[in-house]
py3Dmol code that shows the C-alpha trace and the ligand (Angstrom):
import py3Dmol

protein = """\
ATOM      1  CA  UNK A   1      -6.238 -24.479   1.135  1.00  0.00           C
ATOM      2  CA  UNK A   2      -4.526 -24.578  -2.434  1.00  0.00           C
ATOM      3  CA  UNK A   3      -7.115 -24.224  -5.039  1.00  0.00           C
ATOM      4  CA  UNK A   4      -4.729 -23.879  -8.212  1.00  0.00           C
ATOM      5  CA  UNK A   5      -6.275 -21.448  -9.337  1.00  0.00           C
ATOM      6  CA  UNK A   6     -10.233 -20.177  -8.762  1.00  0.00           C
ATOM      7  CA  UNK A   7     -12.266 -17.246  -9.259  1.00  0.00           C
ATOM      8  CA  UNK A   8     -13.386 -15.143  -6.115  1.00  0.00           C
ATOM      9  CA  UNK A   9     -16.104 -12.688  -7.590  1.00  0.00           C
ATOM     10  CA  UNK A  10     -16.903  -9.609  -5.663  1.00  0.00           C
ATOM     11  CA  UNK A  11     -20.652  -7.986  -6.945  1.00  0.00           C
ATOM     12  CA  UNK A  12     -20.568  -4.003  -6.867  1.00  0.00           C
ATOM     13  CA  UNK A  13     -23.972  -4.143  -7.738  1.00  0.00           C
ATOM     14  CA  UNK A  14     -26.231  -6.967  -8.229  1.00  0.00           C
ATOM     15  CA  UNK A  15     -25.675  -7.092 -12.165  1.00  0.00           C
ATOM     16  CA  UNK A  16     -21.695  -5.826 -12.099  1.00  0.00           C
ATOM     17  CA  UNK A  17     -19.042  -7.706 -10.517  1.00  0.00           C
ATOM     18  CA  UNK A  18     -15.251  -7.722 -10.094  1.00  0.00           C
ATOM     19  CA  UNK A  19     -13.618 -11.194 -10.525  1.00  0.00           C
ATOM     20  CA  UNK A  20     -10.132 -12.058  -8.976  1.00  0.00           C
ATOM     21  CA  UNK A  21      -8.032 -14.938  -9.460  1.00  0.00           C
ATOM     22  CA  UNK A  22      -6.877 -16.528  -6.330  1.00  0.00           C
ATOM     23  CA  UNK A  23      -4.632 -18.949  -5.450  1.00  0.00           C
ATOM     24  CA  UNK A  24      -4.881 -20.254  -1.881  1.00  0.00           C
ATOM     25  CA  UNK A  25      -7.408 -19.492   0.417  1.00  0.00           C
ATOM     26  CA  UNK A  26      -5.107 -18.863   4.087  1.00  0.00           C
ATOM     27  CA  UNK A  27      -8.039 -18.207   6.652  1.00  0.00           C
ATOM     28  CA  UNK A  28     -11.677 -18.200   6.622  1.00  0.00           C
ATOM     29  CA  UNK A  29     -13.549 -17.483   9.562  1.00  0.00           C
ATOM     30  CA  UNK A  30     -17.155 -16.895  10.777  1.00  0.00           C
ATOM     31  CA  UNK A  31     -17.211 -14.110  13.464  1.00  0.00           C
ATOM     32  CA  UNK A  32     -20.596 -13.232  15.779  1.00  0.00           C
ATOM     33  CA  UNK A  33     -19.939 -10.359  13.185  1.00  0.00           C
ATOM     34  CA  UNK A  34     -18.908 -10.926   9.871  1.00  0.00           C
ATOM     35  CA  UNK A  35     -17.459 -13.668   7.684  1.00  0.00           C
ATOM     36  CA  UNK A  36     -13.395 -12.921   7.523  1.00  0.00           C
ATOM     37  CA  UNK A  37     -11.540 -14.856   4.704  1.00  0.00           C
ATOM     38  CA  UNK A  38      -7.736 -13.488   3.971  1.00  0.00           C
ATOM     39  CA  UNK A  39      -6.652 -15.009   0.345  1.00  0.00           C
ATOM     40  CA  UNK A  40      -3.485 -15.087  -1.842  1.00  0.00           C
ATOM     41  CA  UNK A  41      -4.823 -13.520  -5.300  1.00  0.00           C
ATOM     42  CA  UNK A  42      -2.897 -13.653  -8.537  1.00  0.00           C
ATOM     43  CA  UNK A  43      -3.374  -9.222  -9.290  1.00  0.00           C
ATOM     44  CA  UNK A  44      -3.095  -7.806  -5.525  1.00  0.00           C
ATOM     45  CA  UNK A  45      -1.658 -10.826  -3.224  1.00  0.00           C
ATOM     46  CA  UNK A  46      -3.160 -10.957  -0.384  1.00  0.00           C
ATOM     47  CA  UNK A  47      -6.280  -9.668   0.097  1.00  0.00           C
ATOM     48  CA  UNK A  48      -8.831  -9.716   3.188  1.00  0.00           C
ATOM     49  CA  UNK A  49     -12.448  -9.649   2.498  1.00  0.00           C
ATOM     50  CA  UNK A  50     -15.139  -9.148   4.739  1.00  0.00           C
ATOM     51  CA  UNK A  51     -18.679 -10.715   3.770  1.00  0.00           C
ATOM     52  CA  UNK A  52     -17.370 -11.028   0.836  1.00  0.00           C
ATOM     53  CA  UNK A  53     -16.075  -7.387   0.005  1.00  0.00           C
ATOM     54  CA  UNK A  54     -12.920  -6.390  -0.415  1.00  0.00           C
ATOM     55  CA  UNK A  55     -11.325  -4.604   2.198  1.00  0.00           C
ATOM     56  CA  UNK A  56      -8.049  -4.441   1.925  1.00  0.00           C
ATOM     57  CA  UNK A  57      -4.784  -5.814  -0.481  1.00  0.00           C
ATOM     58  CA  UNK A  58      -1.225  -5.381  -0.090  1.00  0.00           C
ATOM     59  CA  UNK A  59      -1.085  -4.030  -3.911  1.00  0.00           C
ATOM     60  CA  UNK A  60      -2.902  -1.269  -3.570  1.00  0.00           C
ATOM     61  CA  UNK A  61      -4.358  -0.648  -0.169  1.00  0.00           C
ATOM     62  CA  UNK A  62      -2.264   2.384   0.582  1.00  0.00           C
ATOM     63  CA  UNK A  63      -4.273   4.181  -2.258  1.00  0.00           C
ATOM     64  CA  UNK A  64      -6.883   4.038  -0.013  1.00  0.00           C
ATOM     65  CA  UNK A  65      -4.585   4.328   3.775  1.00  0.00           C
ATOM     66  CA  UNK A  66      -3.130   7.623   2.709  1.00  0.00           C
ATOM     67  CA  UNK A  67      -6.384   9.375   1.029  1.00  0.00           C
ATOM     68  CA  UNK A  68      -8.322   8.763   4.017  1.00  0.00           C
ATOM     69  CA  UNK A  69      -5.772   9.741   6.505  1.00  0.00           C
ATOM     70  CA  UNK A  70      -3.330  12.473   5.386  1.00  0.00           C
ATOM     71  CA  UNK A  71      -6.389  15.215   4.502  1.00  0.00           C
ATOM     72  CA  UNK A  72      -8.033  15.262   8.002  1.00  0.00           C
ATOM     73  CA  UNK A  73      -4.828  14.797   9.874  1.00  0.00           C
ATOM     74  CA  UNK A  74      -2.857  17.458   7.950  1.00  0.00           C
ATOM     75  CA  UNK A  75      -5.412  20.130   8.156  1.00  0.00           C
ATOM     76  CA  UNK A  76      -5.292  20.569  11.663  1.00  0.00           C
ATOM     77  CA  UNK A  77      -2.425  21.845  12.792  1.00  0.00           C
ATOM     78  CA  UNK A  78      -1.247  20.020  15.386  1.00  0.00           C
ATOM     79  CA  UNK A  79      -3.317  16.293  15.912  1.00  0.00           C
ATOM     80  CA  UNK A  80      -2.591  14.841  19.027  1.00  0.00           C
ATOM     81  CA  UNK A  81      -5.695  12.870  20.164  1.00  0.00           C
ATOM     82  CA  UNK A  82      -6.567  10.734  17.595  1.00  0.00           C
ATOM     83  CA  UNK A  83      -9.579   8.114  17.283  1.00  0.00           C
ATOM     84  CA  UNK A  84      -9.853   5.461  14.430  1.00  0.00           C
ATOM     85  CA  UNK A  85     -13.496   3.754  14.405  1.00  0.00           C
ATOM     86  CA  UNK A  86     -13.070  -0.203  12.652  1.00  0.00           C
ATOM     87  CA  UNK A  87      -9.435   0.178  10.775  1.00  0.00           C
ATOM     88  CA  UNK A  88      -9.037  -3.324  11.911  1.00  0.00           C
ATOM     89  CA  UNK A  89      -5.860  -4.604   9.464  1.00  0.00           C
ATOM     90  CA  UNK A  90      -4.353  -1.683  11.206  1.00  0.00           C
ATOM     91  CA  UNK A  91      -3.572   0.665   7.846  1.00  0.00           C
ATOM     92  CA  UNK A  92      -5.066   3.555   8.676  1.00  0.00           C
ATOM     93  CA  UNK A  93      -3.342   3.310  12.557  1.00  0.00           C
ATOM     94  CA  UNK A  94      -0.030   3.118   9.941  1.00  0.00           C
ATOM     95  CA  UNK A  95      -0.763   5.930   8.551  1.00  0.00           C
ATOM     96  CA  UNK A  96      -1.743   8.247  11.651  1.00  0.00           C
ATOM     97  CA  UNK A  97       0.955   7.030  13.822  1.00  0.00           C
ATOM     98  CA  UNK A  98       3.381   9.031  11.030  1.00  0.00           C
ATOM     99  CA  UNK A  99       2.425  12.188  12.213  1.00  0.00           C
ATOM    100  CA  UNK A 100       5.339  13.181  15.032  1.00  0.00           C
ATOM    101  CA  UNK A 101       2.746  15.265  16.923  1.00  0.00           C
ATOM    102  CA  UNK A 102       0.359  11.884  17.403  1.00  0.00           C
ATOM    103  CA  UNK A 103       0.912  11.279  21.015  1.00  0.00           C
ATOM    104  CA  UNK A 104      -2.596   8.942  21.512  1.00  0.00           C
ATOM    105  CA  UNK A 105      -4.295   7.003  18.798  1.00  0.00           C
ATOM    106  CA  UNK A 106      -6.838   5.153  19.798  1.00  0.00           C
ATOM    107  CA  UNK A 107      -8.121   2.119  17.537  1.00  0.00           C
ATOM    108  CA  UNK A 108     -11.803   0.749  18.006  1.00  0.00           C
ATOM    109  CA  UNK A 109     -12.875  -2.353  15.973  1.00  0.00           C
ATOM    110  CA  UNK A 110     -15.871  -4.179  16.902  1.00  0.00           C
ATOM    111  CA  UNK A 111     -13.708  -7.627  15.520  1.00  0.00           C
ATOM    112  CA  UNK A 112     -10.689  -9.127  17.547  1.00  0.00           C
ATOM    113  CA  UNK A 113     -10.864 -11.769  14.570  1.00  0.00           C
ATOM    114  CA  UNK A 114     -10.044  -9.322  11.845  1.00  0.00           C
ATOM    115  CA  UNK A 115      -7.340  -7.387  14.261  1.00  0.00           C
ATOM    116  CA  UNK A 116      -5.748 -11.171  14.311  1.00  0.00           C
ATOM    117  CA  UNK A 117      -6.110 -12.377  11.146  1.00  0.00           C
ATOM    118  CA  UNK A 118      -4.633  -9.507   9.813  1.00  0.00           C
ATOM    119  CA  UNK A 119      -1.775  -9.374  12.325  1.00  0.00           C
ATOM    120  CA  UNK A 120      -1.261 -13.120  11.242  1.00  0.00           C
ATOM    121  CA  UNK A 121      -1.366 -12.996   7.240  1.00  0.00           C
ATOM    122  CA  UNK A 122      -1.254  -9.030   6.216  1.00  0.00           C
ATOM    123  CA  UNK A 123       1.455  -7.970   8.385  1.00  0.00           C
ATOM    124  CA  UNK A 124       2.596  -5.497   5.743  1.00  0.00           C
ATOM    125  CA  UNK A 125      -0.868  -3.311   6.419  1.00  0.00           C
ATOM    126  CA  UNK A 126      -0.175  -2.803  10.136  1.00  0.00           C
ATOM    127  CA  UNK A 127       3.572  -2.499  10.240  1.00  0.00           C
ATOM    128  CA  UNK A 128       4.171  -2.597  13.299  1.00  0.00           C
ATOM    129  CA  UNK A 129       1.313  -0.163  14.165  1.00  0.00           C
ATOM    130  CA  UNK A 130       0.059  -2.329  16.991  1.00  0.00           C
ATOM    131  CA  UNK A 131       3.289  -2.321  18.617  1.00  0.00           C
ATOM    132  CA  UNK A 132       3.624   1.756  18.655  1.00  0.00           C
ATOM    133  CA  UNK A 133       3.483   2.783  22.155  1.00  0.00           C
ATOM    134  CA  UNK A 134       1.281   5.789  21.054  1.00  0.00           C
ATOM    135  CA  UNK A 135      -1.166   2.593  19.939  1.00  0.00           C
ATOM    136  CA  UNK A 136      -4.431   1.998  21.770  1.00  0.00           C
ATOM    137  CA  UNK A 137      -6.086  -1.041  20.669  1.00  0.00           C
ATOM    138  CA  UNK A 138      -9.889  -1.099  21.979  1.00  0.00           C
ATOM    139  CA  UNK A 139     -11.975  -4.328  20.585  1.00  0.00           C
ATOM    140  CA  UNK A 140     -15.758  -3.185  20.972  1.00  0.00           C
ATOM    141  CA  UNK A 141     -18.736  -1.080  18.740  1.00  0.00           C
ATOM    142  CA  UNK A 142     -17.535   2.100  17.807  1.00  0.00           C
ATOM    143  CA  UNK A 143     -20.929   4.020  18.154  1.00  0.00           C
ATOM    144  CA  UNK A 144     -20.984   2.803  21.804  1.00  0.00           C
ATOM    145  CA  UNK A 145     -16.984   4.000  22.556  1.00  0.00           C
ATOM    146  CA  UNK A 146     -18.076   7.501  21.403  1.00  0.00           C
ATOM    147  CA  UNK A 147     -21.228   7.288  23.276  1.00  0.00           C
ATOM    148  CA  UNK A 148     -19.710   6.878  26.385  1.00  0.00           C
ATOM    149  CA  UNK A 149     -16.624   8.624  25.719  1.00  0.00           C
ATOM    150  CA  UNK A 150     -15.911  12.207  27.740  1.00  0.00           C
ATOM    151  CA  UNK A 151     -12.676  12.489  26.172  1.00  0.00           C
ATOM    152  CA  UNK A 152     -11.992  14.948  23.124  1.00  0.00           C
ATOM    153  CA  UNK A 153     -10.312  14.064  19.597  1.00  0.00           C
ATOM    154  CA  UNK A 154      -8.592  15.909  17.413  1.00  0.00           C
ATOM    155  CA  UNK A 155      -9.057  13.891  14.482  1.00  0.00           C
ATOM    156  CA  UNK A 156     -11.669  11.253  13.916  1.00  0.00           C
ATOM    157  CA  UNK A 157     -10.904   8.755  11.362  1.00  0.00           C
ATOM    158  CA  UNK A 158     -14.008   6.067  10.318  1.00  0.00           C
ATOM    159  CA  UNK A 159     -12.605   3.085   8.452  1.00  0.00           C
ATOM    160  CA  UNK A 160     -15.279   1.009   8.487  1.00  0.00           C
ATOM    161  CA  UNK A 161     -17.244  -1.415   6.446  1.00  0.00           C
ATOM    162  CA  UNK A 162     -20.095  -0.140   3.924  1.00  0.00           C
ATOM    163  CA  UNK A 163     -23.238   0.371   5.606  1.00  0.00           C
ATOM    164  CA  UNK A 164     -24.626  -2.481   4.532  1.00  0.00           C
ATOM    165  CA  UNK A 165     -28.124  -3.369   5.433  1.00  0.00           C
ATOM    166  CA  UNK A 166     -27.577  -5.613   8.602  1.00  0.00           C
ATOM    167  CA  UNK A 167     -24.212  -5.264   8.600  1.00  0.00           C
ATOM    168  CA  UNK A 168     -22.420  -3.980  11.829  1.00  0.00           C
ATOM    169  CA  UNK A 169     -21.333  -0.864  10.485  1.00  0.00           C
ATOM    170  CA  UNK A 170     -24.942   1.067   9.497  1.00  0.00           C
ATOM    171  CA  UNK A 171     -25.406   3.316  12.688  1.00  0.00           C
ATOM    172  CA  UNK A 172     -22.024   4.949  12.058  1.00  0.00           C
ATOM    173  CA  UNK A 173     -22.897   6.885   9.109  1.00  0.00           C
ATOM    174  CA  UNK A 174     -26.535   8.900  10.510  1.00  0.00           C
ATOM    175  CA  UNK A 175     -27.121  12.200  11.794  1.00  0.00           C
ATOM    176  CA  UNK A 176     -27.547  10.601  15.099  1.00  0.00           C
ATOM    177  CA  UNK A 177     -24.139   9.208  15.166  1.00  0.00           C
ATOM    178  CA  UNK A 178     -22.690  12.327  13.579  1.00  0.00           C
ATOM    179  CA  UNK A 179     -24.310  15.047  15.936  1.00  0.00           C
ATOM    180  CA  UNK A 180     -22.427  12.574  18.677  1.00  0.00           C
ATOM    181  CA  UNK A 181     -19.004  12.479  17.083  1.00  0.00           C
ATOM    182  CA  UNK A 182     -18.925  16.499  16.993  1.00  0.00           C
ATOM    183  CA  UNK A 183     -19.288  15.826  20.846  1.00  0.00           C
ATOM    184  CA  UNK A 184     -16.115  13.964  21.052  1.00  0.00           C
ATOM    185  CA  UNK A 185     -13.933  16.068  19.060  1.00  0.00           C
ATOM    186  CA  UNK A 186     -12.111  19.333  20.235  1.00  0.00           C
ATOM    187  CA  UNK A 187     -12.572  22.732  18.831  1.00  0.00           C
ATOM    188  CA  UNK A 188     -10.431  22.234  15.620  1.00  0.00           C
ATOM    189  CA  UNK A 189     -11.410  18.572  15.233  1.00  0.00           C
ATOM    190  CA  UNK A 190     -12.234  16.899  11.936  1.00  0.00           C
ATOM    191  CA  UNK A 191     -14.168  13.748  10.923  1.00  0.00           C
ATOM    192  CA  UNK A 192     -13.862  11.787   7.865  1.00  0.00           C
ATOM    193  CA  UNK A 193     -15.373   8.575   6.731  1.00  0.00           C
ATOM    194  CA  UNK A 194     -15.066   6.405   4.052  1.00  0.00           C
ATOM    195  CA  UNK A 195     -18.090   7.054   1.940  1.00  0.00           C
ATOM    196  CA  UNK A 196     -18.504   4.302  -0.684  1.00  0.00           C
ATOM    197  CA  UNK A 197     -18.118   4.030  -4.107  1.00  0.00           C
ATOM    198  CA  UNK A 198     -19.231   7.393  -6.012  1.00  0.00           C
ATOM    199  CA  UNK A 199     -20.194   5.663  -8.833  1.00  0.00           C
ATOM    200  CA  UNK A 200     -22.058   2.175  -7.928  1.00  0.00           C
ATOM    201  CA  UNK A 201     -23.379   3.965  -4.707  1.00  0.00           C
ATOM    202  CA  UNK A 202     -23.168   7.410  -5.790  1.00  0.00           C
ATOM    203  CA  UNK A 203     -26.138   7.392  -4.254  1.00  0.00           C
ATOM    204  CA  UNK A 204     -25.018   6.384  -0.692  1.00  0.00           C
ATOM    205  CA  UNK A 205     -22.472   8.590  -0.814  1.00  0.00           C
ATOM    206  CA  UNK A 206     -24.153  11.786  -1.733  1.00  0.00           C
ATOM    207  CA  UNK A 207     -26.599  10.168   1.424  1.00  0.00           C
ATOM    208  CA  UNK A 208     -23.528  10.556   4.154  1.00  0.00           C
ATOM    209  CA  UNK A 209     -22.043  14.161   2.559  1.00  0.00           C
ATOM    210  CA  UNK A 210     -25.919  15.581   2.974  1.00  0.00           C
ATOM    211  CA  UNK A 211     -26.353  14.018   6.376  1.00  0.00           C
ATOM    212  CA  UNK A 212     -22.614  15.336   7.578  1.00  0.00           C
ATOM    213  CA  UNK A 213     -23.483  18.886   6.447  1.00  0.00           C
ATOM    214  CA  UNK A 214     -26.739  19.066   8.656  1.00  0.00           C
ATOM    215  CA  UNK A 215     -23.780  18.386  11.384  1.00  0.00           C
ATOM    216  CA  UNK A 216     -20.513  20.336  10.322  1.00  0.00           C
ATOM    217  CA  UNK A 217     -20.307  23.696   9.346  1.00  0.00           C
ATOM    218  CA  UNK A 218     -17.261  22.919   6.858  1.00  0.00           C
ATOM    219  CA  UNK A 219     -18.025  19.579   5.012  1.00  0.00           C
ATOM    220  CA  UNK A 220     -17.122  18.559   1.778  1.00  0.00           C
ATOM    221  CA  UNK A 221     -15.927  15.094  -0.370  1.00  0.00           C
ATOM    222  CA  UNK A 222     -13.425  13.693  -2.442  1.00  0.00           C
ATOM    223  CA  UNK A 223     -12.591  10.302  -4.248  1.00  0.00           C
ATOM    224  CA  UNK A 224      -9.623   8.524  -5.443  1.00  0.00           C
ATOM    225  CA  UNK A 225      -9.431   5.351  -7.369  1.00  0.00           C
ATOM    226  CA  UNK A 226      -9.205   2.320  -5.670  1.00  0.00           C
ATOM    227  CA  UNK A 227      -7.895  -0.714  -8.369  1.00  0.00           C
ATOM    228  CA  UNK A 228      -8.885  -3.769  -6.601  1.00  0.00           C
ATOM    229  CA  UNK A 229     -12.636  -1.932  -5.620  1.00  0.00           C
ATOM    230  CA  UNK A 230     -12.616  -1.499  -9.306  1.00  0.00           C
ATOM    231  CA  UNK A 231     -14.075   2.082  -8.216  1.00  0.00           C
ATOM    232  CA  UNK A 232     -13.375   5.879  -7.316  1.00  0.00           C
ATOM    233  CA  UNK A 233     -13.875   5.442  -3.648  1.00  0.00           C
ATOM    234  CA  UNK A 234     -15.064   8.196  -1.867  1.00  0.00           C
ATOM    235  CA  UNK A 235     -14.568  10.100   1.488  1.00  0.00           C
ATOM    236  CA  UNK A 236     -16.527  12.619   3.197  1.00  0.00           C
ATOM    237  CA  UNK A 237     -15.434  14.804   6.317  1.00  0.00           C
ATOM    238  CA  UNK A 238     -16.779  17.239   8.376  1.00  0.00           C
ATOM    239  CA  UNK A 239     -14.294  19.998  10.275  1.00  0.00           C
ATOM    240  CA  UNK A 240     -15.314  22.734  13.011  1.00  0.00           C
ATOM    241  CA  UNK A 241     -11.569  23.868  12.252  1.00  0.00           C
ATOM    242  CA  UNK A 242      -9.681  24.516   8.894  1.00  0.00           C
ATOM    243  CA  UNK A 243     -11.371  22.534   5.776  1.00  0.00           C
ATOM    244  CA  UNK A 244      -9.440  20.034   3.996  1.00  0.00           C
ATOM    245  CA  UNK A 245      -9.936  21.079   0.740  1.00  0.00           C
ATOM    246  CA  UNK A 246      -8.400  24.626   1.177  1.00  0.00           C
ATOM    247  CA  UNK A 247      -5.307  23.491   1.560  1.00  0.00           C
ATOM    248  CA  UNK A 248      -3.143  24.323  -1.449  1.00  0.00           C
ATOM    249  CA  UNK A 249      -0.496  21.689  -3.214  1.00  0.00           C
ATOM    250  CA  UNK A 250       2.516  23.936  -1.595  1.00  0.00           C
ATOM    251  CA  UNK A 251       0.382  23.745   1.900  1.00  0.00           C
ATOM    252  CA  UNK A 252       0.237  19.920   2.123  1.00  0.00           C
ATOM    253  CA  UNK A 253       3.845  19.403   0.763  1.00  0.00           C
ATOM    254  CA  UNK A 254       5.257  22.128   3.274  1.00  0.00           C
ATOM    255  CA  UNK A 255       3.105  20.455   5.706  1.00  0.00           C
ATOM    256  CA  UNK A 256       4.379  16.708   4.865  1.00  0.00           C
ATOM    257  CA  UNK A 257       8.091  18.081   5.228  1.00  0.00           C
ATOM    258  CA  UNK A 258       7.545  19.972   8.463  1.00  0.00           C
ATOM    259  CA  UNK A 259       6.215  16.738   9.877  1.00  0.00           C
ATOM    260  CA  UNK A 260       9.046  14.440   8.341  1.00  0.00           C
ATOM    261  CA  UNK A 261       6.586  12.555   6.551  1.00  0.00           C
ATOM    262  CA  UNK A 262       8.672  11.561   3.908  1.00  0.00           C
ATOM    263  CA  UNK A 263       7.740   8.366   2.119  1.00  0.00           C
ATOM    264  CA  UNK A 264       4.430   8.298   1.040  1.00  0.00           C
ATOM    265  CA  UNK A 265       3.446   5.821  -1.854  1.00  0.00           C
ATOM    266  CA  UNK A 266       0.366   7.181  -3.328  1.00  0.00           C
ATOM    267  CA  UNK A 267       0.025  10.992  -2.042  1.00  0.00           C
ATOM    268  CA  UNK A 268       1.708  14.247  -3.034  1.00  0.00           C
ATOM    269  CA  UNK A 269       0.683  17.852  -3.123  1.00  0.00           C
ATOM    270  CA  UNK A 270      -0.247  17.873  -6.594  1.00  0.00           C
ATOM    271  CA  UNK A 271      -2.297  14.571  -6.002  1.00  0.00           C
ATOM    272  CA  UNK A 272      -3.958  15.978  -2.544  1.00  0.00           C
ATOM    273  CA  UNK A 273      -5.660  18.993  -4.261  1.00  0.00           C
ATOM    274  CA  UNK A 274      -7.300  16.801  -7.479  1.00  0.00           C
ATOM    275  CA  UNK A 275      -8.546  14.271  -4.993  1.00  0.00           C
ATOM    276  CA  UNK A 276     -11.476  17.334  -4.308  1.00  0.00           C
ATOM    277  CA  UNK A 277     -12.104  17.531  -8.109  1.00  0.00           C
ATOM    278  CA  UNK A 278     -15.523  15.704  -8.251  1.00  0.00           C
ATOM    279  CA  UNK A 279     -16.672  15.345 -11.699  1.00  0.00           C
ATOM    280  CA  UNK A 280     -19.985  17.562 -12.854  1.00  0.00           C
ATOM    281  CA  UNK A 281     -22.542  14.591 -12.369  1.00  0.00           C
ATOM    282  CA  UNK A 282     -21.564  13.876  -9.267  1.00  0.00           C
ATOM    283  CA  UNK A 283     -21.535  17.232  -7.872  1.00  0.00           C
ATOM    284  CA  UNK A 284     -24.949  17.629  -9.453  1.00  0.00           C
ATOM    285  CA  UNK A 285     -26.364  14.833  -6.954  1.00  0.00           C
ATOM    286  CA  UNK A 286     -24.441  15.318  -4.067  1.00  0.00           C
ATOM    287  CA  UNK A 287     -26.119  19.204  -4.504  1.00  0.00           C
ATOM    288  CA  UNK A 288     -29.848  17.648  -5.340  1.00  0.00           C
ATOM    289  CA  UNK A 289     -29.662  15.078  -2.631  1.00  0.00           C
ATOM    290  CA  UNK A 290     -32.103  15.269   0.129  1.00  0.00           C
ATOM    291  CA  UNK A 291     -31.370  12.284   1.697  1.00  0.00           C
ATOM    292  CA  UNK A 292     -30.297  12.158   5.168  1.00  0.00           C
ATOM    293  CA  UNK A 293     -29.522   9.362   6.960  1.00  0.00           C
ATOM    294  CA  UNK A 294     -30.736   8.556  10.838  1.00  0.00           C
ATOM    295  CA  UNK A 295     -30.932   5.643  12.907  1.00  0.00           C
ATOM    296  CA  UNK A 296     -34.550   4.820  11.736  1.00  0.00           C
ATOM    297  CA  UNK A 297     -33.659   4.971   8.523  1.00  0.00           C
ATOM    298  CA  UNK A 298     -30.269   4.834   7.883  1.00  0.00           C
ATOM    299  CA  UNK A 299     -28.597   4.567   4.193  1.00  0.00           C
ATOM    300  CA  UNK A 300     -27.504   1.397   2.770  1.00  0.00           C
ATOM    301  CA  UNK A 301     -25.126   0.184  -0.264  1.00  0.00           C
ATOM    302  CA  UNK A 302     -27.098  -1.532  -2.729  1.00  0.00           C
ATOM    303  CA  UNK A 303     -25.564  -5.298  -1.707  1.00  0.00           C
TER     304      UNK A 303
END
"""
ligand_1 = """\
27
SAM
N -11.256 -0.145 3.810
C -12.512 -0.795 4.134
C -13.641 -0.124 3.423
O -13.474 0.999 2.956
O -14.700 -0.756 3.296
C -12.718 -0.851 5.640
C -11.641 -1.650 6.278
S -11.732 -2.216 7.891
C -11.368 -3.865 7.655
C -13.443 -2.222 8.335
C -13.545 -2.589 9.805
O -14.745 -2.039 10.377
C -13.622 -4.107 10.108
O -12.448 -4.506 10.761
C -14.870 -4.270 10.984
O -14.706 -5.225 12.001
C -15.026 -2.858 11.519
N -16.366 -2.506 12.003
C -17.549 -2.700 11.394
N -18.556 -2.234 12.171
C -17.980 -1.718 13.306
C -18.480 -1.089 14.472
N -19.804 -0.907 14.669
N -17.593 -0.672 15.411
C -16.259 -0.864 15.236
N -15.718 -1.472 14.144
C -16.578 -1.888 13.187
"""
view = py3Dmol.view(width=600, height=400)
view.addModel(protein, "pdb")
view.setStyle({"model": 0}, {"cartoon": {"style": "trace"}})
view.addModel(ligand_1, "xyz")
view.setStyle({"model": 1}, {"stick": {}})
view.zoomTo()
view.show()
């Protein structure tokens, strides 16, 4: 639907918002889970939104794609099991399915809609990831696939949406959920999540870093700034092998040539090890926060 030209506003906070021009409006759907709408905006082009958040846009989403990705998968040394929990415009599939030693990577989104959609209108996110015979595409809750899985994971990658209260992604970010991840992963595995914003929700995401840490023996954070979440976005991981943020600029680059990853838009060496450099405020309230989040009382963004 052609609109000329509207505003889509996207609230960080009840009294902040992000507004974005759009132009066309090219698929809106109600789901039994979420409400998908994919439109043409005039500053990122396409974008797909998911209850009205922003999810993903062709501009800039490999800002986010790489920073969640490259860390966990290029600290272990040699990822060949790999599970991605929501990832459903297939970017973060992309970006594991670059690493030559990837030989299963299995995708779980609770959403066939958002799978097609963005097949349909954001081909640029997936490219072609679906098609990779290494690809496992598994439509269904990711908290049940790890509950009844037996297998083990090198890497666990959780792209999914904010907790939001109600929405289908809360019980992935609790202890709970956490203490059965570290079940599914083998003895060098790593887990890392999307954390929220660490400045609207700085709260939320100093929530998930305590709650991993009651899990992980190495745990840590880091951010990166996301344009269209007009936002550092962070990331938190837990690792019973080698921990992320010990690898040096000259370790990830050696690493990156080693595995012939060559073409990377957004990370470098020199970018990988300020991505850990969380500023003094933040550190102060990821280190006072007592929060941990369960199942009965899980953590929640503020909209
Ligand atoms: N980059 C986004 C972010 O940081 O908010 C996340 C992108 S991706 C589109 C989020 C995906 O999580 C959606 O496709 C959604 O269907 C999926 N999802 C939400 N809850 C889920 C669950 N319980 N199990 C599996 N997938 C889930």
């Amino acid at each position: 639907m052609s609109l000329g030209w509207k505003w889509f506003t996207e609230y960080q906070t009840p009294y902040s918002a992000h507004m974005h021009g759009i132009r066309e409006i090219l698929h809106s759907r109600k789901t039994d889970y979420q409400q998908i709408d994919i439109v043409d905006s005039e500053e990122y082009g396409r974008m797909l939104l998911l209850d009205g958040k922003v999810q993903s846009t062709v501009r800039d989403e490999y800002f986010y794609h790489e920073c969640l990705v490259h860390p966990a998968m290029l600290s272990h040394p040699k990822p060949t099991e790999v599970l991605i929990l929501g990832g459903g415009e297939g970017g973060a599939l992309r970006e594991v399915l670059r690493h030559p030693s990837v030989r299963r990577a299995v995708m779980v989104d609770i959403d066939e809609g958002v799978v097609e959609a963005s097949k349909k209108f954001m081909p640029e996110l997936s490219m072609g990831a679906f098609e990779d015979s290494r690809a496992e595409l598994v439509i269904g809750d990711g908290r049940k696939y790890v509950e009844g899985c037996r297998e083990k994971f090198d890497v666990i990658i959780m792209d999914l949406t904010d907790p939001l209260e109600g929405g289908p992604g809360a019980l992935l970010y609790t202890k709970e959920f956490y203490e059965l991840a570290r079940e599914a992963m083998s003895s060098r595995g790593i887990i890392v999540t999307q954390a929220t914003s660490t400045y609207y929700s700085s709260y939320c995401f100093a929530a998930i870093h305590n709650t991993m840490l009651k899990v992980f023996k190495n745990f840590g954070g880091y951010h990166v700034w996301v344009p269209s979440y007009d936002s550092m976005w962070g990331f938190t991981y837990g690792a019973l092998g080698r921990d992320p943020k010990r690898m040096s600029a000259a370790e990830v680059e050696n690493e990156l040539e080693r595995r012939e990853i060559k073409n990377l838009r957004y990370l470098d060496g020199r970018i990988y090890e300020k991505l850990f450099v969380l500023p003094k405020d933040l550190m102060k309230e990821v280190a006072e926060c007592r929060r941990i989040a369960t199942d009965e009382e899980p953590t929640f963004m503020p909209i």
